[in-house]
Backbone bond lengths (Angstrom), bond angles and torsions (degrees), N, CA, C in turn:
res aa  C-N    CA-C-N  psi(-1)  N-CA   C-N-CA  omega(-1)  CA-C   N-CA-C  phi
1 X - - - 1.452 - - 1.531 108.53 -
2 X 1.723 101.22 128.57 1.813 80.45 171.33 1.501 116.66 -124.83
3 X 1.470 128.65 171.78 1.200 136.36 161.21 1.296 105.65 41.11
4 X 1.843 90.69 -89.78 2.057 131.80 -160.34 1.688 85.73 -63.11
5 X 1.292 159.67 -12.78 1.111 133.82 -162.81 1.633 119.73 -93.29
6 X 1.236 78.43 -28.53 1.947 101.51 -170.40 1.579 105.35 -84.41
7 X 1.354 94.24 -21.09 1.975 114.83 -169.04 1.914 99.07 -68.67
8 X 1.809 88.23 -60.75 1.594 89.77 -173.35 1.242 108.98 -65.00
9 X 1.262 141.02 -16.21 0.986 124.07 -165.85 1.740 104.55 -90.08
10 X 0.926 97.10 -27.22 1.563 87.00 -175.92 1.579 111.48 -113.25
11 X 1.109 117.84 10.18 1.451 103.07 126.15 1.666 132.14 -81.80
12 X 1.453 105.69 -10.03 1.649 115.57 -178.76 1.889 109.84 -70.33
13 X 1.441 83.75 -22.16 1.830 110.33 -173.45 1.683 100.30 -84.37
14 X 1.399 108.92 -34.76 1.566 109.37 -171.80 1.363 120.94 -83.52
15 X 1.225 100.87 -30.59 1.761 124.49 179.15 1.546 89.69 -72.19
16 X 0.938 153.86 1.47 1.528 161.94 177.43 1.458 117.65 -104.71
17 X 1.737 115.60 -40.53 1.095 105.52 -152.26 1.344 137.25 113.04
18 X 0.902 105.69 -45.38 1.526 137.97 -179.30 2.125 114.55 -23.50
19 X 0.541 102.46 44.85 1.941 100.26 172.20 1.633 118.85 19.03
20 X 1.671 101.92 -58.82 1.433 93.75 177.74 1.435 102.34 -84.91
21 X 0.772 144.04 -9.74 1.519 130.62 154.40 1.252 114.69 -45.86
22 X 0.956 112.12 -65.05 2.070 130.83 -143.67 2.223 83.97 -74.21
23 X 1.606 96.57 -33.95 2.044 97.02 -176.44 1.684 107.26 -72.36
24 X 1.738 100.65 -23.24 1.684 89.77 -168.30 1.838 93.16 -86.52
25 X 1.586 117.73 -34.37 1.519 111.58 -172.52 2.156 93.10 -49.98
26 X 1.531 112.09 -62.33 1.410 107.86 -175.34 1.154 122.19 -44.15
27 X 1.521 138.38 -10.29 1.297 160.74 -178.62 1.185 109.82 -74.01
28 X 1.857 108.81 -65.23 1.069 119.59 174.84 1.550 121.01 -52.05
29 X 1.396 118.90 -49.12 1.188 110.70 173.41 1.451 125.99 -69.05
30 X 1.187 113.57 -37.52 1.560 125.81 176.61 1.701 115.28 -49.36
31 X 1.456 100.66 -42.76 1.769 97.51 -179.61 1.630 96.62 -94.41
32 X 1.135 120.30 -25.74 1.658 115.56 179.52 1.450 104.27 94.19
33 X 1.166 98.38 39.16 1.979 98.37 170.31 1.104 102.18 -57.61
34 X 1.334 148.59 160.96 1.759 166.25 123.58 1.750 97.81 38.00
35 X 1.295 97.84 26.46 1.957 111.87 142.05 1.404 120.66 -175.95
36 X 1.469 123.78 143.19 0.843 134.34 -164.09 2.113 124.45 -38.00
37 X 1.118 92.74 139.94 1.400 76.94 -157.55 1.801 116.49 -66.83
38 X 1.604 136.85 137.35 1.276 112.02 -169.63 2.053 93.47 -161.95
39 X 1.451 78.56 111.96 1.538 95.09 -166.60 1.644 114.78 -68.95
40 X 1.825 102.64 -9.82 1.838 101.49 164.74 1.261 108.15 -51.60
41 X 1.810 108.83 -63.14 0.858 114.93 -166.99 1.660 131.06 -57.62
42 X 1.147 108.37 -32.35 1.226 129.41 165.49 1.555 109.14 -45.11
43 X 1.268 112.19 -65.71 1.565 116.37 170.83 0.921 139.70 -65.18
44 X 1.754 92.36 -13.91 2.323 93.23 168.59 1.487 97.66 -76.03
45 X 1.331 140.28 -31.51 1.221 149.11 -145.99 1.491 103.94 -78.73
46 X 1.427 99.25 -58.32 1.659 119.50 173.28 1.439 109.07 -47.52
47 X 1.373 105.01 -61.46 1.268 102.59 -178.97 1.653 136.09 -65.61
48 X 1.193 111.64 -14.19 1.723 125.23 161.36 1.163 104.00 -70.68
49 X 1.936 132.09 -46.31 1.454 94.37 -173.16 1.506 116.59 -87.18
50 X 1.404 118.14 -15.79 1.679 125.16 152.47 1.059 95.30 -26.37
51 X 0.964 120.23 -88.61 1.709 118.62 -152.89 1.464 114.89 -50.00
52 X 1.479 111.22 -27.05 1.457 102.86 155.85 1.749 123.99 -65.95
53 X 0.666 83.75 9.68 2.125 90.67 -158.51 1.145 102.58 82.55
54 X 1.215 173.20 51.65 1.075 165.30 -133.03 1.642 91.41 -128.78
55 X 1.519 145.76 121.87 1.375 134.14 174.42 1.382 108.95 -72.55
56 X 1.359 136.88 -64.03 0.897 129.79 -141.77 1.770 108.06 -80.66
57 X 1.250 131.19 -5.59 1.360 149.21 179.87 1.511 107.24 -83.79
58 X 1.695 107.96 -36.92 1.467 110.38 -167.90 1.922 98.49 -82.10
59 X 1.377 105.02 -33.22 1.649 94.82 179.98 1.477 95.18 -87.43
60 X 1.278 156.96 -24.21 1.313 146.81 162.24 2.020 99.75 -37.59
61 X 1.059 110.93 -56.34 1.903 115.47 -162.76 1.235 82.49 -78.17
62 X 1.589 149.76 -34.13 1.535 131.93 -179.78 1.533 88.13 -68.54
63 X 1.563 150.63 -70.87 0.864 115.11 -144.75 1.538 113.40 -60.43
64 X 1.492 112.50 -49.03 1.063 126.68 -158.64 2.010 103.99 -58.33
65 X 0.966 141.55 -9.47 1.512 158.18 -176.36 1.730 91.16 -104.54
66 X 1.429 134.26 -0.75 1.721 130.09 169.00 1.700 103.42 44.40
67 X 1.145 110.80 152.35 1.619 133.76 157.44 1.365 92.74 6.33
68 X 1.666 108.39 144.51 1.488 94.15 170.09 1.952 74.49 -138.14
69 X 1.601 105.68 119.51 1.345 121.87 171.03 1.390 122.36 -80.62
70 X 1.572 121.45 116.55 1.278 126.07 166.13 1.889 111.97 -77.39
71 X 0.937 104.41 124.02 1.551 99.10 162.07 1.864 112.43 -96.17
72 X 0.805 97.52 157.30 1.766 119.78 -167.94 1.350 82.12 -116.58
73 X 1.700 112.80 140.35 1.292 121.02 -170.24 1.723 87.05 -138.89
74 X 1.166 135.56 136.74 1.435 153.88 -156.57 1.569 99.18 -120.48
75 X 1.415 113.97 114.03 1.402 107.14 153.25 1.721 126.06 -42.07
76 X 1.328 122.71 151.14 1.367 116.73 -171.75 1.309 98.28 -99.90
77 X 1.407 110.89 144.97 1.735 114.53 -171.34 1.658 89.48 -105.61
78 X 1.509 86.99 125.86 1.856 95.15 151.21 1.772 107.55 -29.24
79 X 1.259 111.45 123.63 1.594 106.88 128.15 1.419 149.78 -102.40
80 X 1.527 111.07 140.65 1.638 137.09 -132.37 1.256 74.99 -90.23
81 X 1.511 170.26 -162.40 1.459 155.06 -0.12 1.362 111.25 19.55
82 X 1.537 119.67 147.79 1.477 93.95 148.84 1.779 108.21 -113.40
């Protein structure tokens, strides 16, 4: 199998619509297979088959969006003197 085989096919998948298509094109760009690597692109990709529901695209854009940190905010206590 070479290159062009895996190519047409998933553009044959994209010209469709298709979710796991549109997650393997974001794949492709994300690791930088046979083009430069570019994590926009990666995330428009992700994000079309999300929007289908697609699971495995929606935790691809969680990783790619990293840790998302809550801070805990503490009431301030009077201070007592002595």
């Amino acid at each position: 199998m070479t290159w062009k085989q895996p190519s047409i096919g998933i553009a044959n998948r994209l010209s469709k619509g298709l979710p796991e298509a549109q997650t393997a094109l974001g794949d492709i760009y994300a690791r930088g297979i046979g083009v430069a690597p570019d994590a926009e692109a990666a995330r428009a990709w992700y994000e079309k088959a999300a929007a289908q529901g697609h699971a495995p695209a929606e935790t691809k854009l969680e990783a790619l969006r990293g840790p998302r940190l809550v801070a805990t905010v503490q009431p301030l206590q009077a201070f007592s003197g002595a």
